[in-house]
Every structure is written in structure tokens, then in C-alpha cells.
PyMOL CGO cylinders between C-alpha atoms (Angstrom):
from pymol import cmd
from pymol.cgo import CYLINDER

trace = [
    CYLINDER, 15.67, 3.08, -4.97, 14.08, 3.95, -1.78, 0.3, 1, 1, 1, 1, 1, 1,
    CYLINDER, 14.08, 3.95, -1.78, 10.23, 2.97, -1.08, 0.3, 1, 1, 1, 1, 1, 1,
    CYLINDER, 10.23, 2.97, -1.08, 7.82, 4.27, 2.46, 0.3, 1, 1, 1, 1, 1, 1,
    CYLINDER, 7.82, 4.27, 2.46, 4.95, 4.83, 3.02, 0.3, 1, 1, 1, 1, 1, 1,
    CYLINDER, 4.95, 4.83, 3.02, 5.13, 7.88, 4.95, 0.3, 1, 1, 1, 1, 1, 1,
    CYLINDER, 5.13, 7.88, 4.95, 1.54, 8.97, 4.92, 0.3, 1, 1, 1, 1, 1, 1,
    CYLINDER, 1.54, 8.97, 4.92, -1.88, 7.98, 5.04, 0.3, 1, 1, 1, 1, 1, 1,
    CYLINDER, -1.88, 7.98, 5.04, -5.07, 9.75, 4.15, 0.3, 1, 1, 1, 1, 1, 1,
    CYLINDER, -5.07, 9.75, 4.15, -8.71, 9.23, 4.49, 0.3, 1, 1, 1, 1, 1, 1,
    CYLINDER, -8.71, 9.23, 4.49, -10.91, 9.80, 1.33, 0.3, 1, 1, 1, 1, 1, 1,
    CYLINDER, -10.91, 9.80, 1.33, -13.90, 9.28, -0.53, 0.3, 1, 1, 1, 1, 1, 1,
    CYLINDER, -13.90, 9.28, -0.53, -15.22, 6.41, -2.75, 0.3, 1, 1, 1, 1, 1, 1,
    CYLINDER, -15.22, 6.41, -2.75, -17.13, 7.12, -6.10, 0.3, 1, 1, 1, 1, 1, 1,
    CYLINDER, -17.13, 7.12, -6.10, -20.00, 5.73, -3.81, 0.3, 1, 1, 1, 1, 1, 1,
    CYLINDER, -20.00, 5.73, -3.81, -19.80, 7.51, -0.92, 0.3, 1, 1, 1, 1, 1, 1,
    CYLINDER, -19.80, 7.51, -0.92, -17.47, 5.01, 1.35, 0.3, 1, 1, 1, 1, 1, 1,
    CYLINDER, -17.47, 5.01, 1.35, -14.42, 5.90, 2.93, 0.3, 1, 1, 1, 1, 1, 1,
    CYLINDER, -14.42, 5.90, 2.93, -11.19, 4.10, 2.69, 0.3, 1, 1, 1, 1, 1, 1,
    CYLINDER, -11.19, 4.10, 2.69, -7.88, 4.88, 3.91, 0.3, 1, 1, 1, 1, 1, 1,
    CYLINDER, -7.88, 4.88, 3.91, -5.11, 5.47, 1.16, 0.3, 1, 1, 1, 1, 1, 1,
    CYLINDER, -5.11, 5.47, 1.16, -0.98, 4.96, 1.50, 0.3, 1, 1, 1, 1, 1, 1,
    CYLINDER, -0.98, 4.96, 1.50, 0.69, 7.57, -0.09, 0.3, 1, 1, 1, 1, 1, 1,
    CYLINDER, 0.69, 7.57, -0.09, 3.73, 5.41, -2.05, 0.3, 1, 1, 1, 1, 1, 1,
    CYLINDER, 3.73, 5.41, -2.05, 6.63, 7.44, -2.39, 0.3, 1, 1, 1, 1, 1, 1,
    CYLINDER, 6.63, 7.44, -2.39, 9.90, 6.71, -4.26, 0.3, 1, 1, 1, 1, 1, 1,
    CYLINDER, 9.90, 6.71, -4.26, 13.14, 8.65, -3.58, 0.3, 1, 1, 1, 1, 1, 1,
    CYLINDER, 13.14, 8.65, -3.58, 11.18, 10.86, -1.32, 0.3, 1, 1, 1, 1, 1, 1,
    CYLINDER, 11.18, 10.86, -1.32, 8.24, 12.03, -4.14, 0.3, 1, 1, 1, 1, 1, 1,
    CYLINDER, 8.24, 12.03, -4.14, 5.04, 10.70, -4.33, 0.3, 1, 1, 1, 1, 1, 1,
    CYLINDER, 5.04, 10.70, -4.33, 4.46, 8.29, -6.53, 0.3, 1, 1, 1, 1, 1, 1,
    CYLINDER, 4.46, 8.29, -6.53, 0.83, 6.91, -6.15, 0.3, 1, 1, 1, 1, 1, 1,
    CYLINDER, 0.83, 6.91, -6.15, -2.09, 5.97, -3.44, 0.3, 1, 1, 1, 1, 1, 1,
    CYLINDER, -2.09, 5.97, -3.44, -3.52, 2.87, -3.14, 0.3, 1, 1, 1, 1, 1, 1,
    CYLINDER, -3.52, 2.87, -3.14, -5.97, 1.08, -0.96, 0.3, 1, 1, 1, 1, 1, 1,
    CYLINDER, -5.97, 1.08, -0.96, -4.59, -1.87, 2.01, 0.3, 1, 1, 1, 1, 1, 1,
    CYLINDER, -4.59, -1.87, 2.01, -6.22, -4.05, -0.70, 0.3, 1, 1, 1, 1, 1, 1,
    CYLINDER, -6.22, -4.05, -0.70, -3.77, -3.66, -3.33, 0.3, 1, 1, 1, 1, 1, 1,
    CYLINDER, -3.77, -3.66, -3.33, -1.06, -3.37, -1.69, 0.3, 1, 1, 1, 1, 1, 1,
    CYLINDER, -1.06, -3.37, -1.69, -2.23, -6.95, -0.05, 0.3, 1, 1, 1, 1, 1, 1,
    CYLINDER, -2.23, -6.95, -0.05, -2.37, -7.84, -4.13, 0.3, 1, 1, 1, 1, 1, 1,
    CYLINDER, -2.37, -7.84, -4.13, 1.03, -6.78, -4.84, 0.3, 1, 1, 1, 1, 1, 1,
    CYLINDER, 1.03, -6.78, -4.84, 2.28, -8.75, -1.75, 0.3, 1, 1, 1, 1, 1, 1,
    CYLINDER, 2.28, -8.75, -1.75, 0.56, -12.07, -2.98, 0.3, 1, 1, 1, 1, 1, 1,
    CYLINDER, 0.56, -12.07, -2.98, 2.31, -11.78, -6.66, 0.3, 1, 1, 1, 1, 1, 1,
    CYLINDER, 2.31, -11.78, -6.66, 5.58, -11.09, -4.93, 0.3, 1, 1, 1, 1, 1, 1,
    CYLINDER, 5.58, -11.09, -4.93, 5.23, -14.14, -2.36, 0.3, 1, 1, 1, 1, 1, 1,
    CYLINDER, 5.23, -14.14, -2.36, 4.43, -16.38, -5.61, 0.3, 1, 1, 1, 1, 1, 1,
    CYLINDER, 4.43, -16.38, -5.61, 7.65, -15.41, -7.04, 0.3, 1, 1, 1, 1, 1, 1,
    CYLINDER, 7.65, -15.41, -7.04, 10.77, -17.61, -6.04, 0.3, 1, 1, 1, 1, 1, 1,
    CYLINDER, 10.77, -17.61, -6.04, 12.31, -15.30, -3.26, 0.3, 1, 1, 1, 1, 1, 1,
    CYLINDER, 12.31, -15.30, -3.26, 11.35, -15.21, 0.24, 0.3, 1, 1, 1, 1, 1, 1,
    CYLINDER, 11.35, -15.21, 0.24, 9.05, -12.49, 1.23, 0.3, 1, 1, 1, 1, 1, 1,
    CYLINDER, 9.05, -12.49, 1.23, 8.36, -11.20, 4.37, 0.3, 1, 1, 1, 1, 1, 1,
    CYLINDER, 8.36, -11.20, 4.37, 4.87, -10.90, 6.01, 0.3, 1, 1, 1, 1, 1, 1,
    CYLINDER, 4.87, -10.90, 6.01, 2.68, -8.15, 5.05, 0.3, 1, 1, 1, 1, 1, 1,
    CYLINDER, 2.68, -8.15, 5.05, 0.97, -6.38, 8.40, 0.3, 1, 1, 1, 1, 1, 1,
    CYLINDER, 0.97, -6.38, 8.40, -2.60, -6.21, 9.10, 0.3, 1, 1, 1, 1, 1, 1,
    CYLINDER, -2.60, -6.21, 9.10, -4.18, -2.67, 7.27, 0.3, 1, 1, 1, 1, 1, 1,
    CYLINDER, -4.18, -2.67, 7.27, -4.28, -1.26, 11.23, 0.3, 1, 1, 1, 1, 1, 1,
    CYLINDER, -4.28, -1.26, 11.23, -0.50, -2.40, 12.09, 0.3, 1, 1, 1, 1, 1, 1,
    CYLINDER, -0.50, -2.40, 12.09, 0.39, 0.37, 8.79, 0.3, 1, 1, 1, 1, 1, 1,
]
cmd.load_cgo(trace, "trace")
């Protein structure tokens, strides 16, 4: 199973604010967008588990 991020797009809160949202594709389709903020979620439950994770980049460094 292949994961990237190939993409990014800036869009529109329900009130009004912009936020920048990774398109997450899988095998080459798009799967989902989410915000820097879950993503950084996602990273924390995966660090908690037992295997070594690596470090998650700043939402600029993406």
C-alpha cells in the first residue's frame, strides 16, 4: 500500500477561515483531506504505539 501526499489545497471553513488541506492518496487515488492538525493527531497515536516513529515536519516543511 502506497501513501503521499501529493497535493495541497487552500479552502474555506464553515466560518469563514482558511486552512490548508493534504490531499491523502492511497495507490495513487484520493482518499481523503485533512487539516496539518489531524494529521499531527494521527502522528501522536502512532508515536504512543510500541514502534519507533519518525518525526512529523512542521505544517510549512509539507
Amino acid at each position: 500500500m502506497h501513501f503521499s501526499i501529493p497535493e495541497t489545497e487552500v479552502r474555506s471553513g464553515d466560518n469563514g477561515s482558511t486552512y490548508v488541506a493534504y490531499n491523502i492518496h492511497v495507490n495513487g487515488v484520493l482518499h481523503c483531506r485533512v487539516r496539518y492538525s489531524q494529521l499531527l493527531g494521527l502522528h501522536e497515536q502512532v508515536r504512543a504505539a510500541p514502534a519507533r516513529c519518525p518525526v512529523l515536519p512542521c505544517s510549512y516543511c509539507l
